[in-house]
C-alpha positions in Angstrom: -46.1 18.9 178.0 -43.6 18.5 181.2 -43.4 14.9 182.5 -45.9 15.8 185.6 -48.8 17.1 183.7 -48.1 13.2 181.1 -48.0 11.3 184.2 -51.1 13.4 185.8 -52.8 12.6 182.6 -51.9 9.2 182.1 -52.8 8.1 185.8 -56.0 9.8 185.0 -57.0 8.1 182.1 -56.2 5.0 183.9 -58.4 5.6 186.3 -61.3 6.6 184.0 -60.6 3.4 182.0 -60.7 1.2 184.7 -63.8 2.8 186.4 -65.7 2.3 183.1 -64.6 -1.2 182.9 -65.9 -2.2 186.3 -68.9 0.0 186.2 -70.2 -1.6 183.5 -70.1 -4.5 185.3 -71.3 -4.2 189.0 -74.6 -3.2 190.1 -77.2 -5.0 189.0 -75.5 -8.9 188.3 -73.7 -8.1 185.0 -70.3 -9.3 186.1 -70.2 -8.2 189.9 -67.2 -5.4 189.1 -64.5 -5.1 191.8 -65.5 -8.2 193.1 -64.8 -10.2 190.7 -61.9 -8.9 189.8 -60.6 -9.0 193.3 -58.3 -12.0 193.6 -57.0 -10.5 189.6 -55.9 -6.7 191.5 -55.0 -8.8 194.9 -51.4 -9.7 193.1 -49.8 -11.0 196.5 -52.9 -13.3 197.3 -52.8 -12.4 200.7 -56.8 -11.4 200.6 -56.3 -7.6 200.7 -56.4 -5.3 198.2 -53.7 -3.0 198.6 -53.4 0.9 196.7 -50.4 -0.6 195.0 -52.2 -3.6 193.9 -54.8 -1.5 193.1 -52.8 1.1 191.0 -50.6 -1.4 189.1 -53.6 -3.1 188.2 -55.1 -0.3 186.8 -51.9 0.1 184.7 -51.8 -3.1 183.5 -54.9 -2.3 182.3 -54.4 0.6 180.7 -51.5 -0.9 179.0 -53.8 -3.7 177.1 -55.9 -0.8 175.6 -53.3 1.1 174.7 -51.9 -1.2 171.6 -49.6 1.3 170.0 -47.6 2.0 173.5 -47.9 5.5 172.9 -48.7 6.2 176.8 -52.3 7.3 175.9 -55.7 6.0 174.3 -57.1 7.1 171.3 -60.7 6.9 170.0 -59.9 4.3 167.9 -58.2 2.3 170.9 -61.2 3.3 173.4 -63.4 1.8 170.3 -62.0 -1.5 170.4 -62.2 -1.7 173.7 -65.9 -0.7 173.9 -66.9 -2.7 171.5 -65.2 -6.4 172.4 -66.8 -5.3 175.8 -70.1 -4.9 173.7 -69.5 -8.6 172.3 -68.8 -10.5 175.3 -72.0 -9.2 176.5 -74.3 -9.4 173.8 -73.1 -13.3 173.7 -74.0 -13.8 177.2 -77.2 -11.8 176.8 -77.9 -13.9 173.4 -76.7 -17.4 175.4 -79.2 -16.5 178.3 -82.5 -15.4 175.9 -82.1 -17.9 172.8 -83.3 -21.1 174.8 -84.2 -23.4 171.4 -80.3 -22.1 169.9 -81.6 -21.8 166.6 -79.6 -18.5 166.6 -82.3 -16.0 166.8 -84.2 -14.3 169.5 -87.8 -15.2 169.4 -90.6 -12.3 171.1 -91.6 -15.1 173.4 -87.8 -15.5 174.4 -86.9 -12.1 174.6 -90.1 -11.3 177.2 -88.7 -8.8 179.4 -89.7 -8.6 183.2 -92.3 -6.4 182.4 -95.0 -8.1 185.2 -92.1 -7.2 187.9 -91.3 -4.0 187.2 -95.0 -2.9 186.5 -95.4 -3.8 190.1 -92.3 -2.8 191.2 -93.7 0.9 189.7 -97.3 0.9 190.4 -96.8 1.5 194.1 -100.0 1.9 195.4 -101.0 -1.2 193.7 -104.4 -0.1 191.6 -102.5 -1.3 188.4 -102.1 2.0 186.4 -98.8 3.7 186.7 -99.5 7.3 187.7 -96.5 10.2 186.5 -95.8 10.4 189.8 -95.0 6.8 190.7 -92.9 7.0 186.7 -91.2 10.3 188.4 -90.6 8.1 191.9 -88.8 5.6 189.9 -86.8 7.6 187.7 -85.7 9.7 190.8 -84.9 6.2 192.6 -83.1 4.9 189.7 -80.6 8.7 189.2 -79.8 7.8 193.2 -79.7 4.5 192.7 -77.2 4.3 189.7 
């Protein structure tokens, strides 16, 4: 493999990491993604994000996953990353539902929003969800996400 096709690969996977890292986070209030990280990438603190900033960030982050320093992630690497992701967020999930911390999740505390989103579904209000206002939804949420 000739030194441009490593580096095209390398800068790839870096990308890829890093947009799996923030888009796990962004959208809906699970961490806020970029901006967040913003004053982290913003390395000058001059309150701009430059494409240098941006890209040695992305190294840097590439270069915690990769623990053996062999200039690429394995499965095993990806892994560990996915899954101490996993644990931060089943700990803030777990802090958030377990209100009496006895260390388990009660039905009553893990209610979801199902009242909201019923409504939020049932468009025309007659409270049945028709599989056209499911279809709506699902269509909204492909656009949406």
């Amino acid at each position: 493999m000739n030194k441009f096709t490593k580096s095209a690969i390398i800068g790839a996977l870096t990308i890829g990491v890093a947009g799996v890292a923030f888009a796990g986070q962004g959208k809906h209030g699970h961490g806020g993604g970029f901006y967040n990280h913003f004053d982290q990438i913003d390395a000058n603190a001059d309150g701009f994000v430059t494409q240098d900033e941006m890209t040695a960030h992305h190294a840097a982050k590439f270069a915690e996953k990769d623990t053996d320093n062999d200039g690429g992630l394995s499965k095993d690497e990806m892994r560990a990353t996915m899954i101490a992701r996993m644990e931060k967020r089943l700990d803030r999930v777990f802090g958030k539902k377990d209100k009496d911390n006895d260390g388990k999740i009660t039905q009553s505390e893990m209610s979801h929003k199902g009242g909201r989103m019923f409504g939020m579904i049932d468009t025309d209000g007659d409270g049945k969800i028709s599989k056209d206002e499911a279809e709506k939804m699902r269509n909204h949420r492909k656009h949406a996400g």
